[in-house]
Structures are given as structure tokens and as C-alpha cells.
C-alpha positions as CSV (number, residue, x, y, z in Angstrom):
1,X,-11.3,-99.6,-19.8
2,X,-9.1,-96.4,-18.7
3,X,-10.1,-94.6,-15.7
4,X,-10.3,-90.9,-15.5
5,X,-9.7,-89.8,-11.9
6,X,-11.8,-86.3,-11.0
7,X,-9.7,-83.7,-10.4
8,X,-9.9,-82.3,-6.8
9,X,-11.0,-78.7,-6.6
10,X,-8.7,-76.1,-5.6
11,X,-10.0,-75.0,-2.1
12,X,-9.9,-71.2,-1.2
13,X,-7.4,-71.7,1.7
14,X,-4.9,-74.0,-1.1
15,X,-3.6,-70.8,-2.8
16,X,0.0,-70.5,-1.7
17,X,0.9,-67.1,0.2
18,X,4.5,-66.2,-1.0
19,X,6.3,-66.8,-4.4
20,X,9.6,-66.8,-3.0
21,X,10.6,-63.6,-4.3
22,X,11.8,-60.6,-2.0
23,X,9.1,-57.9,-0.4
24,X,11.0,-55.1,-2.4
25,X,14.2,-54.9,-4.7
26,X,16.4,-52.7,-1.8
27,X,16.1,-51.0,1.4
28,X,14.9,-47.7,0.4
29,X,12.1,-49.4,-1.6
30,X,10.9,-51.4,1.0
31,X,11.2,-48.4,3.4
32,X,8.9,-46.7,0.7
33,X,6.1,-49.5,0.9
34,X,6.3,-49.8,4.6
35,X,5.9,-46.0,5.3
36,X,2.8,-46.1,2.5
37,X,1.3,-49.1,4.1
38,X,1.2,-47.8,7.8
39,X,0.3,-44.4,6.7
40,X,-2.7,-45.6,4.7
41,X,-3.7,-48.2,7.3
42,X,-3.8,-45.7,10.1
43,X,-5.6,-43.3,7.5
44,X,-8.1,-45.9,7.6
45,X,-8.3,-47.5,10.4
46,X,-12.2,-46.2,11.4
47,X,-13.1,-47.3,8.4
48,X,-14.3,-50.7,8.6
49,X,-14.7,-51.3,5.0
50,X,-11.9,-50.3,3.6
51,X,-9.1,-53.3,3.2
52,X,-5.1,-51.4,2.7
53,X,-2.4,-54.3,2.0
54,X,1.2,-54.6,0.3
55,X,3.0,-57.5,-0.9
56,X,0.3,-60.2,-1.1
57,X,-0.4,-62.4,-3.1
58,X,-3.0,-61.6,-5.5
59,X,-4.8,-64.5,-7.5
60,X,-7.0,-63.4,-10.8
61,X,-7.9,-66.8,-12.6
62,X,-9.9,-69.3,-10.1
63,X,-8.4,-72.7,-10.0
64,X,-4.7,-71.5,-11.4
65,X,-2.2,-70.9,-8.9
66,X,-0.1,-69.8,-11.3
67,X,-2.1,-66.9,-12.2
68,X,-0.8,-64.3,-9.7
69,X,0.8,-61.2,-9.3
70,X,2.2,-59.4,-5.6
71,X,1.3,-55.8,-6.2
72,X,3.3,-53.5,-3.9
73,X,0.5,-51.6,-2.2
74,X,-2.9,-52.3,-3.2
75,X,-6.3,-50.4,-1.8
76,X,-10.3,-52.1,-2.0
77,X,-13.2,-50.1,-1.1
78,X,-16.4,-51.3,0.4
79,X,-15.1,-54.8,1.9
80,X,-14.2,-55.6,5.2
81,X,-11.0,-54.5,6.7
82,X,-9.2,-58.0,7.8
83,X,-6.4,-59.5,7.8
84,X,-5.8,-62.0,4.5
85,X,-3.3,-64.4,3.9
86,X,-3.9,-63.6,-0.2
87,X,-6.5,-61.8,-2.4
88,X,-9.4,-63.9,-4.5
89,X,-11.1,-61.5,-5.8
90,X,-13.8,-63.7,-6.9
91,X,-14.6,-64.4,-2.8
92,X,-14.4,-60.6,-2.1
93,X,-16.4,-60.1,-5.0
94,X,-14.1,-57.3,-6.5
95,X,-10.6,-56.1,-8.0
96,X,-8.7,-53.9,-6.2
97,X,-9.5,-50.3,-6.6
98,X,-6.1,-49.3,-6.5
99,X,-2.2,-50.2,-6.6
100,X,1.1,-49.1,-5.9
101,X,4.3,-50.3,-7.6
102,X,7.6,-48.9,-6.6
103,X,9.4,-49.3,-9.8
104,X,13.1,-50.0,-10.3
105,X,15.2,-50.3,-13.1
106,X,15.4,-54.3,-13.0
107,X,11.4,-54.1,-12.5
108,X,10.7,-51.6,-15.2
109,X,9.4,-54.2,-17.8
110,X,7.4,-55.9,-15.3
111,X,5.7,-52.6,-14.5
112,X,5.5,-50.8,-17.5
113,X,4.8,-53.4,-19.9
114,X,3.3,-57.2,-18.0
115,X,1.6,-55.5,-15.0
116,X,0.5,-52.0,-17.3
117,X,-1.4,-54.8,-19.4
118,X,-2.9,-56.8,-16.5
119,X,-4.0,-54.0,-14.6
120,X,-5.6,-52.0,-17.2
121,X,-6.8,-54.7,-19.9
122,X,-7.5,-58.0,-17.3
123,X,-7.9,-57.2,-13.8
124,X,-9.3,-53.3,-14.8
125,X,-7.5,-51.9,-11.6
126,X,-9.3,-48.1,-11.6
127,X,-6.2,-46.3,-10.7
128,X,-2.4,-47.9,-10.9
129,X,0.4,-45.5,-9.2
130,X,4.2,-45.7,-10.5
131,X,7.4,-44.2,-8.7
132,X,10.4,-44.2,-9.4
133,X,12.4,-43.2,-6.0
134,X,15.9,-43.1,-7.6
135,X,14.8,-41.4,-10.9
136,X,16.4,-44.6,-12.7
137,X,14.4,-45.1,-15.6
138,X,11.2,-43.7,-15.0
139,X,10.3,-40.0,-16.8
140,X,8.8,-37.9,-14.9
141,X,10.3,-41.0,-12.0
142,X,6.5,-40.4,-11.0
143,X,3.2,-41.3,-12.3
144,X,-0.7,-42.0,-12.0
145,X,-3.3,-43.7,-14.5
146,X,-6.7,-43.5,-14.3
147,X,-8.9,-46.3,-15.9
148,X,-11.3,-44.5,-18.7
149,X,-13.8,-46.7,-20.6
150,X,-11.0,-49.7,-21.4
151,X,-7.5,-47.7,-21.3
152,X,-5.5,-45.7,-18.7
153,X,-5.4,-42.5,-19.0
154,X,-2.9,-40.3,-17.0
155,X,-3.8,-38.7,-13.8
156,X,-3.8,-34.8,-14.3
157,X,-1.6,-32.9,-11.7
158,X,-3.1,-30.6,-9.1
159,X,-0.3,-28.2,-8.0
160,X,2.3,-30.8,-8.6
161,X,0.2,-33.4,-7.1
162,X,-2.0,-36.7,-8.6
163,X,-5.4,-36.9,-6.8
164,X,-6.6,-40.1,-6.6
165,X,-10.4,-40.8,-6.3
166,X,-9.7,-43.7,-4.3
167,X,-8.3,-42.5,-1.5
168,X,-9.5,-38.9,-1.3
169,X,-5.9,-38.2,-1.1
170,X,-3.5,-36.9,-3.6
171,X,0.2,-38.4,-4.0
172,X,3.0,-36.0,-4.0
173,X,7.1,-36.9,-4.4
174,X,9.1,-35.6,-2.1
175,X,12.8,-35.9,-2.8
176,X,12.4,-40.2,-2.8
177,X,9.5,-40.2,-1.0
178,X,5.9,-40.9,-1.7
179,X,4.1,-39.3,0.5
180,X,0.3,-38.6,0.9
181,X,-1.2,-35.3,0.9
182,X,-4.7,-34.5,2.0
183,X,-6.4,-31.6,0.3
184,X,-9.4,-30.9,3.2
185,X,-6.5,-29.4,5.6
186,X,-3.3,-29.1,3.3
187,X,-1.1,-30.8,5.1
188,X,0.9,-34.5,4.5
189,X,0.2,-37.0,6.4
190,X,2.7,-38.2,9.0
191,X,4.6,-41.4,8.8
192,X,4.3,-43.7,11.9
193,X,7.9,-43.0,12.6
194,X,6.7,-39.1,12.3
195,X,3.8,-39.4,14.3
196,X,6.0,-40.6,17.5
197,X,8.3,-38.5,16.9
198,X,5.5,-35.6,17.3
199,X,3.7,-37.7,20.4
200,X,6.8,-37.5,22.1
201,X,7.6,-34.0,21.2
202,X,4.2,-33.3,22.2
203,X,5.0,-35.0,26.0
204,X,7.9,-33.2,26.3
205,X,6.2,-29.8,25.6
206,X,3.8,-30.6,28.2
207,X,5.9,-32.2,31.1
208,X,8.0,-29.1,30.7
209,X,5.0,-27.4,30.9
210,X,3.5,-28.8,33.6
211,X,7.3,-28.1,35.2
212,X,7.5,-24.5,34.8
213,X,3.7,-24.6,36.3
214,X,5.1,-26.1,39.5
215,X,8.1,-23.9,39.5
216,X,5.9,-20.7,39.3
217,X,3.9,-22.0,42.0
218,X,6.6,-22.6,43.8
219,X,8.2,-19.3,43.4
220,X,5.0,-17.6,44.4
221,X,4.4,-19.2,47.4
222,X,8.1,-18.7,48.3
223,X,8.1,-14.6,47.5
224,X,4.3,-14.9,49.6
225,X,6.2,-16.7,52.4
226,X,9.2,-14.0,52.4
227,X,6.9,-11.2,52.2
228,X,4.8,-12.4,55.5
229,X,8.2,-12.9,57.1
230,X,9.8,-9.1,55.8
231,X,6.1,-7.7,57.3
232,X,6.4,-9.2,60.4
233,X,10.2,-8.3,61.0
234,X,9.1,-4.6,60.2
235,X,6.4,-4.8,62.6
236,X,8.6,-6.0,65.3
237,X,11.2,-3.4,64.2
238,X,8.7,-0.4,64.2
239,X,7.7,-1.6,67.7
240,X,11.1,-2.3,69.1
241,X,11.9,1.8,67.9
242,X,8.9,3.0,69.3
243,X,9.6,1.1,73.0
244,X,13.0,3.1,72.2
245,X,11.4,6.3,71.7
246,X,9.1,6.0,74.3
247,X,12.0,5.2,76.3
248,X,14.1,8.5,75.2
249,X,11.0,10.3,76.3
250,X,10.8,9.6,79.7
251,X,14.9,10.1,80.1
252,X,14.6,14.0,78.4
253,X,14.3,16.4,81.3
254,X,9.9,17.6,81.9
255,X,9.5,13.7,80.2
């Protein structure tokens, strides 16, 4: 008689969360997907269902640890905003709604080919994002998709720029950037690094502010305080000549 042993079931927390492959192919790349990633988060940071996350692991077959993919930046709408140490999406009870990859030439079949098909005909991602920051490969090095019925379609440019419905933002390449553009006051948003930058502009500007205040103050009570003192030396002046006068007129002869 053989014996079958059951299998044990694949708990949640027994996915693994790395797959031993580096967070981005070079420095400039993974500058790209850490600016993204802080700018989005901060975007979204009063929104407490709205979960922004790059380089994690994201499982799409329950019960196969194999079956995984890391996209670079990915978005979900309408769950809560945590931290993860992977995505299930059958726990969060969605896909993502949106994902990132910063392509490279050594990633280009993975992208355009593997993770085009996964995205669009498996996981159904709405709307997939591809840049190309060196221009190695990619042409135009920048492009959206936007899921229609059961294929992507590409993402039509507004003034140079591909709105996403996702994010309410629209992407916009700048030089080898990515950066984020939002449409209700025409202006891109800030990196972290650029928002310090401006918070610490924005002290200076008011200690030297503040500064000049106190140096005008200063000044004014200073000309005040001269003033008083060039009234009462005129006073004493005008009295000491009119002693003097008073004095001549008593010397002058019928005085």
C-alpha cells in the first residue's frame, strides 16, 4: 500500500519577497523609480485607499511561487494604503491598476514582449507606462497603453503629455526624466529632493525677511532716537543765544 502525503498549503506570509535580482539595471534608473515612488507616495499620502509601490514582488497564480513578476512602479486604487512585504492580488481582491517599467536595452524583451503579454492578456493591468531614459531602444523612448476591451491600445498625447486615468496625472519626459504633471494647476510636481530644496529656500526668504524687519525697526528707532536728541540740542542752543542776547541787551547803552 503506497502512501500519498497531503501537500501543505502555501500560506499567504510563505511567498518569498525578493528574487535575487537588482532594484534597477543602473543608477540613473533607479534614481528614476525612486523619484517616481516618493513623488507618487507623497501625492497620495491623504488618501488612505490608494496603495503606490515599486520593486515588489508581485504573485499572480495562488499556490505557485514561481509565478511572479517585480514591476518597477505599480499603483492600486480603492485598497488600503500599507505597507506589504509582496502583492496577492487574490487577498487584496484586485490587479494593480497601473505599472511603471523603466526599460533598458538588456530589459527590452522582458518589457516589450513577456511583461506586454502578462499585463495586457493575464493580469489585465488598465494602464502599463514604458520609458526609455537613455533613448536606447525604445521609439518614441516613451510610452503609455491603455487597456480597451482585451488589448492595449496607446495612450493619446495631450500637449506632449499621456494622461493617465489612474492617477489623474499626466506623465511628461523631460530630458531623462519621468516626471508627473498635474493638469488642475499646470505645474509638475516636485521631487522630494525638490521640495526641500524649495522648503529651505522658502526659510531662507523668510529669516531674511524677518532680518531686514528687525533692521528697519532698528533703524527707525535709531533716526527717532537721534532726532529727540538733534531737538533737544536746538532747544538748548536757541536758549543758550537768547541768555546771550538778553545779555547784549542789558550791556548796549539805554539797555
Amino acid at each position: 500500500m503506497s502512501l500519498q502525503l497531503a501537500r501543505k498549503p502555501i500560506l499567504d506570509t510563505d511567498y518569498p519577497t525578493g528574487d535575487g535580482r537588482p532594484m534597477a539595471e543602473t543608477d540613473l534608473h533607479r534614481q528614476l523609480m525612486m523619484d517616481l515612488l516618493e513623488t507618487l507616495t507623497d501625492w497620495f499620502a491623504s488618501d488612505p485607499l490608494t496603495y503606490v509601490s515599486g520593486n515588489i514582488l508581485l504573485f499572480y497564480e495562488p499556490g505557485n511561487r514561481r509565478r511572479h513578476l517585480s514591476p518597477d512602479l505599480l499603483v492600486v486604487r480603492g485598497i488600503p494604503n500599507r505597507q506589504r512585504d509582496h502583492y496577492l492580488p487574490w487577498v487584496e481582491g484586485k490587479m494593480p491598476d497601473l505599472v511603471i517599467e523603466l526599460t533598458s536595452a538588456s530589459t527590452r524583451d522582458e518589457d516589450q514582449e513577456d511583461k506586454f503579454y502578462l499585463y495586457q492578456d493575464v493580469l489585465r493591468i488598465p494602464e502599463y507606462i514604458l520609458f526609455d531614459p537613455r533613448a536606447e531602444y525604445l521609439n518614441p523612448p516613451f510610452q503609455g497603453y491603455r487597456l480597451i476591451g482585451t488589448e492595449y491600445v496607446p495612450i493619446e498625447p495631450v500637449a506632449g503629455r499621456l494622461p493617465s486615468q489612474t492617477l489623474g496625472l499626466h506623465f511628461e519626459q523631460v530630458g531623462r526624466q519621468l516626471r508627473l504633471y498635474d493638469p488642475a494647476n499646470g505645474r509638475i510636481l516636485q521631487t522630494l529632493l525638490e521640495s526641500r530644496e524649495t522648503a529651505l529656500l522658502d526659510t531662507a526668504r523668510a529669516l531674511v525677511a524677518i532680518r531686514l524687519a528687525e533692521s528697519g525697526t532698528q533703524a527707525a528707532t535709531l533716526a527717532a532716537q537721534l532726532a529727540e536728541e538733534a531737538r533737544i540740542a536746538a532747544e538748548a542752543r536757541a536758549s543758550a543765544l537768547e541768555l546771550e542776547l538778553e545779555e547784549l541787551r542789558r550791556r548796549l547803552p539805554g539797555g
